[in-house]
Every structure is written in C-alpha cells, then in structure tokens.
C-alpha positions in Angstrom: 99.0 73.6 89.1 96.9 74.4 86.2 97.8 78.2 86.1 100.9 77.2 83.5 99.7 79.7 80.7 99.9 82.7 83.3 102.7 81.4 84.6 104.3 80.6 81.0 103.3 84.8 80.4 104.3 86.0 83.3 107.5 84.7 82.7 108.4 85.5 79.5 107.1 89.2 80.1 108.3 90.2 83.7 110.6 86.9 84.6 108.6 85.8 87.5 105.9 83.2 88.0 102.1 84.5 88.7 101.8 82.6 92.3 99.2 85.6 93.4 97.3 85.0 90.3 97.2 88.3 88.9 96.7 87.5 85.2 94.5 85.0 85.8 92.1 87.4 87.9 92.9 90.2 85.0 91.6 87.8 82.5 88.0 87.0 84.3 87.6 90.7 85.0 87.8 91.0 81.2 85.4 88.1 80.4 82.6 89.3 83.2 82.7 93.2 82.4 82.8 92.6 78.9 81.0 96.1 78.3 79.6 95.5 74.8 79.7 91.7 74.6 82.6 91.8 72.1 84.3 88.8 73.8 82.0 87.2 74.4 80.3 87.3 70.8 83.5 86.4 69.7 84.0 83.4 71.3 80.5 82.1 70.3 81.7 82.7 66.6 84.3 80.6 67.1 82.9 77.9 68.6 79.7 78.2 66.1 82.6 77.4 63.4 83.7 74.3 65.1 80.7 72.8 66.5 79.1 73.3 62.5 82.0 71.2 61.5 81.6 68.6 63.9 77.5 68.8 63.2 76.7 70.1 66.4 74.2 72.7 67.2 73.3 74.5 70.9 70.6 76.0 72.0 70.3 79.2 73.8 70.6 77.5 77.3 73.4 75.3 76.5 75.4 78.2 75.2 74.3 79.8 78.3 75.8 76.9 80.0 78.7 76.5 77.7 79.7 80.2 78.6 79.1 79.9 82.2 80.8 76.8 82.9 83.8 76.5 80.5 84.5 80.2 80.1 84.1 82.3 83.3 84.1 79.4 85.9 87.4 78.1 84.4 89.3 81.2 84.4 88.4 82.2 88.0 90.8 81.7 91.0 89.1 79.4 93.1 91.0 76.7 93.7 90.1 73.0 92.7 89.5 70.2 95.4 91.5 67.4 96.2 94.8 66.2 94.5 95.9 66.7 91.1 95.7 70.2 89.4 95.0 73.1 91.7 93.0 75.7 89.4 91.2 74.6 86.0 93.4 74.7 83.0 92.5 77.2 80.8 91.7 76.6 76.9 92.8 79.0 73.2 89.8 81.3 74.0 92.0 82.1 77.5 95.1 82.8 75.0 93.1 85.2 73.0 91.1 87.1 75.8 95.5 87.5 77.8 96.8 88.8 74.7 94.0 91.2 74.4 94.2 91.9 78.4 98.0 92.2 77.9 97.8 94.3 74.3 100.6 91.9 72.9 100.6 88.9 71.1 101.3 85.2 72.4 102.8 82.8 70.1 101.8 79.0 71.5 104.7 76.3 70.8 103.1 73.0 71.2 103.7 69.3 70.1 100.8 67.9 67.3 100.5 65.0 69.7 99.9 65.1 73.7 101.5 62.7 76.0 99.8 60.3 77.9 99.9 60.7 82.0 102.0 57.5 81.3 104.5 58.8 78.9 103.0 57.4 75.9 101.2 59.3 72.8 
C-alpha cells in the first residue's frame, strides 16, 4: 500500500501494522516543524553529494521544489488516486528522519537488484 516502511517498523517495534498511519504522520510533523532546519539541511547535504557525483547542479527553486515535492508531499497521509499503491512510497531520507522520530536505529535488509513487476531482474 506503499506505507510498507511504517508498517515494516511498526512491526518489529510494537508487533502490529501502522493501518492509522501514525508513524507516517509522526514523520511529516518532523520534517514541517523542523525548528532549526537541521533536517532539512541535512538532507540537502546529502543529496548535494549525489547530484555532484552524477554532475548535477539545482538551483534555489528546484531545491525548493525538490523539498516540497519529494520530501513533505511524499511522506504525508493523503491517499493516492486510482489503483495501484495507496500512499507514496517513501525514500532513505524517510529511514533517517523515523529513526530520529523513533530515537533507535533501523537496519534496511534489501536485495542489490530489484525485481521487475514481472518477476524478472
């Protein structure tokens, strides 16, 4: 449904799935009351890292956009239109900002390579 990291945490913490979306809602609050920007900072320096090793440069809008768009819109609970996923899947940046909602840390087991929606790699 696309809420599997809060589910995946809620889980492992308290043995029951997030269905009322708490964590997910705990984790926006974080990201838009971010006091002193520290997040939010944070996550640009990361992403400065990546896009410099990929060549890519933003300006001030697009990181305006960038932050807007695939940081707080994602992690809110509105739900998604039509079939397929119901909320936005979340990204590492979401992993970071739980652990520091949750004050532990969250080890991600994951495969190198994704499957395909068809099975494939």
């Amino acid at each position: 449904d696309g809420n599997c990291l809060m589910h995946a945490a809620s889980l492992a913490i308290w043995g029951l799935h997030d269905r009322e979306l708490y964590l997910r809602r705990a984790v926006h609050t974080a990201l838009k009351r971010d006091p002193f920007g520290r997040l939010r900072e944070r996550w640009r320096r990361y992403r400065e890292l990546a896009d410099a090793a990929a060549h890519v440069q933003l300006d001030k809008s697009q990181w305006e956009r960038e932050w807007r768009e695939h940081v707080l819109d994602l992690s809110s609970e509105r739900a998604r239109p039509g079939g397929g996923l119901r909320y936005d899947s979340l990204d590492e940046f979401h992993v970071f900002v739980l652990a520091q909602v949750l004050r532990r840390p969250i080890i991600v087991y994951a495969d190198e390579t994704l499957p395909s929606a068809h099975g494939g790699q």
